[in-house]
N, C-alpha and C positions, 0 to 999 in steps of 0.2 A: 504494500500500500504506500502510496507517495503523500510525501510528512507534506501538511496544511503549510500556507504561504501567510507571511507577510508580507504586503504590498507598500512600499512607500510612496508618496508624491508631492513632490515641490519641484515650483519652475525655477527655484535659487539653487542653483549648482552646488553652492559650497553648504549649505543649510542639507542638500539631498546626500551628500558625502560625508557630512558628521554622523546622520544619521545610520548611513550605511553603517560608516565605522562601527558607533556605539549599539548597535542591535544587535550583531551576533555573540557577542561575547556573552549573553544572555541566552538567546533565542536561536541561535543555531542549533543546538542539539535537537531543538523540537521539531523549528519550524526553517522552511526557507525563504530567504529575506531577498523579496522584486524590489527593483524599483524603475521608476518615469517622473521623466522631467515634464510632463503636461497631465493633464485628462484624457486627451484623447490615448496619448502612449499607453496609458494605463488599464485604459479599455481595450486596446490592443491587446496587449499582454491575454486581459481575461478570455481573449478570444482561442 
């Protein structure tokens, strides 16, 4: 079974890369950490 996702999203580059940073040191084990720099990418993604 494929581990549940978190999805991040912010159009601030450097705001979307802290985050990356600080979530898996956490949440890695559980979950796998997307992310998108709009809305629309993000919808993407879920596609």
């Amino acid at each position: 079974m494929a581990k549940p996702f978190i999805l991040t999203v912010d159009d601030d580059i450097a705001v979307l890369r802290g985050i990356e940073r600080d979530l898996p040191n956490k949440y890695a084990s559980s979950y796998r950490i997307l992310r998108a720099e709009s809305g629309k990418a993000a919808l993407e993604l879920l596609h």
